[in-house]
C-alpha positions in Angstrom: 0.0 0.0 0.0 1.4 3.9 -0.6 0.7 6.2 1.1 0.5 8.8 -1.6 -2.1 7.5 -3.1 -4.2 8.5 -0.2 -4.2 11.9 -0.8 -6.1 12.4 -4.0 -8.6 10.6 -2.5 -8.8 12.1 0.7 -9.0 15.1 -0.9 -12.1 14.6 -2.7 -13.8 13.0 0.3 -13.2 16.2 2.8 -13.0 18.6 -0.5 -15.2 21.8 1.5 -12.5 21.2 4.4 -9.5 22.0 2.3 -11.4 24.5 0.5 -12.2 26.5 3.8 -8.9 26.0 5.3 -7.1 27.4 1.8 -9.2 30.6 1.6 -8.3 31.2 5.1 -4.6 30.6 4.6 -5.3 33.1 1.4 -7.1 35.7 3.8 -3.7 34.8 6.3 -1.4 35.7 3.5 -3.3 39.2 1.9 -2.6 40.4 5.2 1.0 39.7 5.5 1.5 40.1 2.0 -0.2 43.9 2.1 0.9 44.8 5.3 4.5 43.8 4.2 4.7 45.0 0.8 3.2 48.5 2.0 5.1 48.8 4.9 8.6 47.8 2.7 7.8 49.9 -0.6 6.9 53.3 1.3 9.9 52.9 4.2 12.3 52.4 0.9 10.9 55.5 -0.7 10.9 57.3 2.0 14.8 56.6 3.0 15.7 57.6 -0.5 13.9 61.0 -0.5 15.0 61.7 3.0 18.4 61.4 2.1 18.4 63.0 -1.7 16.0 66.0 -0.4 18.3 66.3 3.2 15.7 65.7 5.7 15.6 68.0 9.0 16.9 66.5 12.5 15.2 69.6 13.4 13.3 72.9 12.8 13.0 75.4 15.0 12.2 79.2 15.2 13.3 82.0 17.4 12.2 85.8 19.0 15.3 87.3 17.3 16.1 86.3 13.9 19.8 84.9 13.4 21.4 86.9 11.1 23.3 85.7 8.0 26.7 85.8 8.9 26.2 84.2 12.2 24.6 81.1 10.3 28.2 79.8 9.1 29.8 80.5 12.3 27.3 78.4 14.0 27.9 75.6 11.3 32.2 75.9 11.7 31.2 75.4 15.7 29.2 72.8 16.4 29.5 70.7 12.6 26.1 70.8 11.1 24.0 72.3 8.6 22.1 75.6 9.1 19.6 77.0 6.9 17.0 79.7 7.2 14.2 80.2 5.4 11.2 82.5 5.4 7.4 81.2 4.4 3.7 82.9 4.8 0.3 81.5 4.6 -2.4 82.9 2.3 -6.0 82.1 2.1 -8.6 82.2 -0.7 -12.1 81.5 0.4 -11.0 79.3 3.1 -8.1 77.5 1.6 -5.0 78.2 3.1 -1.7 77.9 0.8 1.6 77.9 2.6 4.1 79.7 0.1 7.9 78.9 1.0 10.8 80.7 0.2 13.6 78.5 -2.0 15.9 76.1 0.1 18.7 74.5 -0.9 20.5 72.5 1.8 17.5 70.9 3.7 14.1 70.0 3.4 14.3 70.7 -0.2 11.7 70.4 -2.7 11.4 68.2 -5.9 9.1 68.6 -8.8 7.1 65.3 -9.0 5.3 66.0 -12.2 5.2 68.7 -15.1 8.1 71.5 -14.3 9.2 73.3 -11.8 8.3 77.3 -11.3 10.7 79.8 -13.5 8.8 83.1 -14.6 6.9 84.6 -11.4 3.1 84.3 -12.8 3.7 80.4 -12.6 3.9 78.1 -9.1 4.2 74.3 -8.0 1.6 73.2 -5.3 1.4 70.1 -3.8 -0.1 66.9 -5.7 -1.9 65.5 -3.1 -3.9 68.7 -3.2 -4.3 68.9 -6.5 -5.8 65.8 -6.9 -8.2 66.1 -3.9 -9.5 69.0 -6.0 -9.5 68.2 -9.5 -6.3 70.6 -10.2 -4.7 69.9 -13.2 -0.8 71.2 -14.4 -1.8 74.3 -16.7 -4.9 75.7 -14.5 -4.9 78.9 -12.9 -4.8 79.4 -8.9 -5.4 82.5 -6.8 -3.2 82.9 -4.2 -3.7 86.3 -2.0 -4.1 89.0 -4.3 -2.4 87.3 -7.7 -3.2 84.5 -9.9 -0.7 82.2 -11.1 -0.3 79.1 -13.5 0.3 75.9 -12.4 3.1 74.8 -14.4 3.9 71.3 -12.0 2.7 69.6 -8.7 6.0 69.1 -5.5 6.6 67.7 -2.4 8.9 68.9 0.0 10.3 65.5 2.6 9.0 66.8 6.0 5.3 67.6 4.2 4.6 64.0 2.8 2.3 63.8 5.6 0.6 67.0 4.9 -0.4 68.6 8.3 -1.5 71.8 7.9 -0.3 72.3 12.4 2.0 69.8 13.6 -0.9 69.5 16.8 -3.2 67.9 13.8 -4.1 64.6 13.8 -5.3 63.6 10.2 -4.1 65.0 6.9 -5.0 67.9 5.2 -5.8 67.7 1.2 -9.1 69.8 1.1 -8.3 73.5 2.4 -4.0 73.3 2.7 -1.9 73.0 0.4 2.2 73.9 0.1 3.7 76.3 -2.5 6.5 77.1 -4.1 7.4 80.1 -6.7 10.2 82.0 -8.1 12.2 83.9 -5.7 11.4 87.3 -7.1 7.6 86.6 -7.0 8.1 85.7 -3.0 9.7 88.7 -2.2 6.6 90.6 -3.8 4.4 89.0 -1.1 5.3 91.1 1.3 6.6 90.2 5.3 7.0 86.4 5.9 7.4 84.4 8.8 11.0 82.6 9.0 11.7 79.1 10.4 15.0 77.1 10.9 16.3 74.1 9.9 19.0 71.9 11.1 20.7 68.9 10.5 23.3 67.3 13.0 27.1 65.6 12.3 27.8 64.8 15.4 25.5 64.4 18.6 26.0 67.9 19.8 22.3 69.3 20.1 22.0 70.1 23.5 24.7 72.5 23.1 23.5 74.0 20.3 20.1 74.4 21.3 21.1 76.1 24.7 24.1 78.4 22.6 20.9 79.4 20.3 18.2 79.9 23.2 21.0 82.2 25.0 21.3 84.8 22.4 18.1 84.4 20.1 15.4 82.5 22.5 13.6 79.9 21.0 9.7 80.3 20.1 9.6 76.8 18.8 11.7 73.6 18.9 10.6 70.4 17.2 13.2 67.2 16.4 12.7 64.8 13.8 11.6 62.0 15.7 8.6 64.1 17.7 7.6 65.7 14.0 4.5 64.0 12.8 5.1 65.4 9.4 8.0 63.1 9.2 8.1 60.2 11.8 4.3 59.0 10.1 6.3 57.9 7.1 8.7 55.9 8.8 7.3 54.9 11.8 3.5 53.6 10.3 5.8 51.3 7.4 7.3 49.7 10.6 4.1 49.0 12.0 2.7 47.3 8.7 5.8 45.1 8.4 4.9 44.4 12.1 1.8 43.5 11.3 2.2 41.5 8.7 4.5 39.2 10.1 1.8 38.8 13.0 -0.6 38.0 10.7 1.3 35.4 8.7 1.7 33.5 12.2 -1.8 34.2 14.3 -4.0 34.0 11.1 -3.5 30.6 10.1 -4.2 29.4 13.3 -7.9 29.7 12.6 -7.3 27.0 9.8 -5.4 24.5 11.9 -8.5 24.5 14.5 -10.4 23.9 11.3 -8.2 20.9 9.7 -7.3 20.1 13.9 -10.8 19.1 14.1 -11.5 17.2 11.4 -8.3 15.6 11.2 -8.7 14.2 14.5 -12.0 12.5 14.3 -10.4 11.0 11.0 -7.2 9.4 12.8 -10.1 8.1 15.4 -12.2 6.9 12.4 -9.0 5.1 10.9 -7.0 3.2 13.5 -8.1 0.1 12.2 -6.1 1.8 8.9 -3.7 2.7 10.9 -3.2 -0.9 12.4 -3.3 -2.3 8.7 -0.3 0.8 7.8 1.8 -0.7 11.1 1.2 -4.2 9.7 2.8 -3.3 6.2 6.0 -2.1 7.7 5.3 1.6 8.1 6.8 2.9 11.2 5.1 5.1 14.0 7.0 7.9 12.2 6.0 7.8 8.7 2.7 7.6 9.7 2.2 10.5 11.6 4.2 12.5 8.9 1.7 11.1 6.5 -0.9 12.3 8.1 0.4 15.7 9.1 0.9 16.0 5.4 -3.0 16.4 5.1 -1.9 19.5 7.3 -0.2 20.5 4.7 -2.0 20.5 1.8 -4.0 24.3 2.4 -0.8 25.9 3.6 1.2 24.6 0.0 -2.1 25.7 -2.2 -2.8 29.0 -0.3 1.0 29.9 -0.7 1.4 29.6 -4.0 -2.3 30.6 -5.3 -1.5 33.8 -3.3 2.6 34.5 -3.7 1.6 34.2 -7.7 -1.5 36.4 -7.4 0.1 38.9 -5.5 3.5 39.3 -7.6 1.5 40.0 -10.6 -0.8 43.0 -8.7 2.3 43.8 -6.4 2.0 47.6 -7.5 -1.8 48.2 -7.0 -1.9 46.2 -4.3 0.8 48.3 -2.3 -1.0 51.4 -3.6 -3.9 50.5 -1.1 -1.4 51.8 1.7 -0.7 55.4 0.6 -4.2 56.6 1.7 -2.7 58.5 4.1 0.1 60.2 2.1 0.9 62.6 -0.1 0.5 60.7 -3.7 4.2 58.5 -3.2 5.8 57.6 -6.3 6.9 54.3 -4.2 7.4 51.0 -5.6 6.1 48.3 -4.5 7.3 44.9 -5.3 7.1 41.0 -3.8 11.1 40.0 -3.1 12.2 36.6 -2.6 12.6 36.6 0.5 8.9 37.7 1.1 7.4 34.7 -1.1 9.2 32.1 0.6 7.7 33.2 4.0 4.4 33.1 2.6 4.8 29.7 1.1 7.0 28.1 3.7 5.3 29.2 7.0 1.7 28.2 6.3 2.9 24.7 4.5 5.1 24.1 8.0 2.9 25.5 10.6 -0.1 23.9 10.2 1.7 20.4 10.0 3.7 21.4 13.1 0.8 22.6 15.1 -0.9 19.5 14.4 1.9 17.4 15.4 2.8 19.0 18.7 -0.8 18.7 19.6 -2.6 22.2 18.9 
C-alpha cells in the first residue's frame, strides 16, 4: 500500500475542508503580503527622499532672527547644517496655501510632475492637493491678491504627511496645500514668517540648542523624531511590516482549529487503517508525517495561489497603503525573501501545530 495514493482521495472525500482551510490561509497571507509589501515599498521610498531632499533633525524658530553671517559661524562650531528660510500662509475663500521661500541645503523640494516654477506668474503646489480638488498642471490658482499658473505639482520630505499644524491629527488635502514660486515673486508678497532648519554631524544638540536659546530664544523647537510630518512615514511602514508578520503567524491558526478538528475524528475513524499501515511495515514515524501531510496540503495551495496572485498585482496592491500620504511615487514589489515566507510558513505550521498537539 502507498501512502500517496491516499491523498487524492482524501482530498475529494473532505473537499469543502480544504477548500475553507485554503481561503483562510489566502485571507492569512493578503494580510501579510499587504501589510509587508506596504510597509517595505513606502519605508524604501521614503529613506531615499530623505536622504536625496536632506531631511531635518530639526526645525526650530526664534524671537530674534539669526542673522546671516552668524549662520556659518554656527555651522564651523558645532559641525552641522544651518539653513534659514522665510514662508507665509495665504487664504482664498477658506483655503489656506503655505508659500515657501527656495531652500537648498535641507528639506528641499522636488518637482514630482510637469516642471518646476521659472517666470513669477507660474507656481508648483502640492499633488496631493491637486488631486483632492481636481487641479490639473496648466490651470490657474489664486493665491492672495495674484493669480498664477500651475506649471507642475511638488513635495517637499517633512510635508509627505501634509499637516497643515504639527498638533493635527489627520491630513489635510481639502483646504492646505504647500507652494513654491520664483524667488522674485516671493519677495513681492510682502513680510514672511522665518523658520529654521537643522541637521546634525555629530551628537552635539544640547549645546547647540542652549548656545541658540541664549542669544536668540527659541519660540519653537521640534526634532525629527517628535515631527508627525516626518516620523508618520517611517514609523507607520514599521508597523505594517509588524503587522504582517503577526498575521502570517496568528492567522492561520484559525485553519489548523479547522483541519485540527476534522483531522482528529479521522485518525479516530481510521486506526483500524492505521493498524493495517503498522502491519505493512510503516513505522510510528511515517505515519504521523503522513498524516500531518493532510496538514499541509492548504498551507502549500494558499502559498502559491496567493505568492503568484500577488506578484503580478504587487503595485496596486501596495497602492492601497498610501491613503494617508501625499501621492508617493513608491514601488512596490514582492522579493524573494517575502514569497518564501508566505509559502514556507503556512505549508510548516499547520503540519507542526498538528503534530505538537494544537
Amino acid at each position: 500500500m502507498v501512502l500517496k495514493k491516499r491523498y487524492r482521495r482524501d482530498i475529494r472525500h473532505n473537499l469543502s475542508l480544504y477548500v475553507s482551510a485554503t481561503i483562510l490561509t489566502v485571507l492569512a497571507l493578503l494580510l501579510f503580503y499587504l501589510y509587508d509589501i506596504c510597509g517595505t515599498g513606502i519605508l524604501s521610498y521614503a529613506n531615499k527622499i530623505f536622504a536625496s531632499q536632506k531631511i531635518e533633525d530639526a526645525n526650530f524658530s526664534t524671537y530674534l532672527e539669526i542673522p546671516d553671517r552668524e549662520i556659518a559661524e554656527y555651522e564651523k562650531k558645532y559641525n552641522l547644517e544651518l539653513e534659514k528660510q522665510h514662508y507665509l500662509n495665504l487664504e482664498n475663500d477658506g483655503i489656506t496655501a503655505r508659500v515657501f521661500e527656495r531652500n537648498s541645503k535641507i528639506d528641499i523640494h522636488y518637482v514630482t510632475a510637469g516642471r518646476d516654477a521659472t517666470a513669477d506668474n507660474e507656481i508648483v503646489i502640492s499633488e496631493g492637493f491637486a488631486q483632492n480638488m481636481g487641479i490639473l498642471i496648466g490651470d490657474s490658482l489664486e493665491i492672495g491678491d495674484k493669480t498664477y499658473t500651475i506649471t507642475g505639482f511638488a513635495e517637499r520630505p517633512d510635508y509627505l504627511f501634509m499637516l497643515q499644524n504639527l498638533g493635527d491629527a489627520d491630513k489635510n488635502i481639502s483646504s492646505f496645500f504647500i507652494c513654491y514660486m520664483t524667488d522674485h515673486a516671493f519677495d513681492d508678497l510682502g513680510e514672511t514668517s522665518c523658520q529654521y532648519f537643522v541637521r546634525y554631524h555629530e551628537d552635539n544638540h544640547r549645546n547647540f540648542r542652549k548656545d541658540i536659546n541664549d542669544n536668540y530664544t527659541l519660540r519653537t523647537y521640534t526634532a525629527a523624531k517628535d515631527n508627525l510630518r516626518i516620523n508618520m512615514v517611517t514609523d507607520q511602514p514599521e508597523l505594517f511590516i509588524t503587522m504582517g508578520h503577526i498575521s502570517l503567524f496568528i492567522l492561520p491558526l484559525m485553519a489548523v482549529v479547522l483541519i485540527s478538528t476534522i483531522l482528529s475524528r479521522k485518525i479516530r475513524n481510521e486506526q483500524k487503517m492505521i493498524g493495517t499501515l503498522a502491519a505493512y511495515g510503516y513505522t510510528n514515524h511515517q505515519i504521523i508525517r503522513h498524516y500531518a501531510g493532510f496538514a499541509a496540503i492548504p498551507g502549500i495551495l494558499g502559498g502559491i495561489l496567493t505568492t503568484v496572485l500577488v506578484a503580478i498585482l504587487a503595485q496596486p496592491y501596495g497602492n492601497l497603503g498610501l491613503m494617508d500620504y501625499e501621492p508617493l511615487k513608491a514601488d512596490f514589489k514582492l522579493h524573494i525573501p517575502q514569497m518564501i515566507l508566505g509559502i514556507i510558513i503556512p505549508t510548516l505550521l499547520l503540519p507542526f501545530l498538528r503534530l505538537t498537539g494544537f
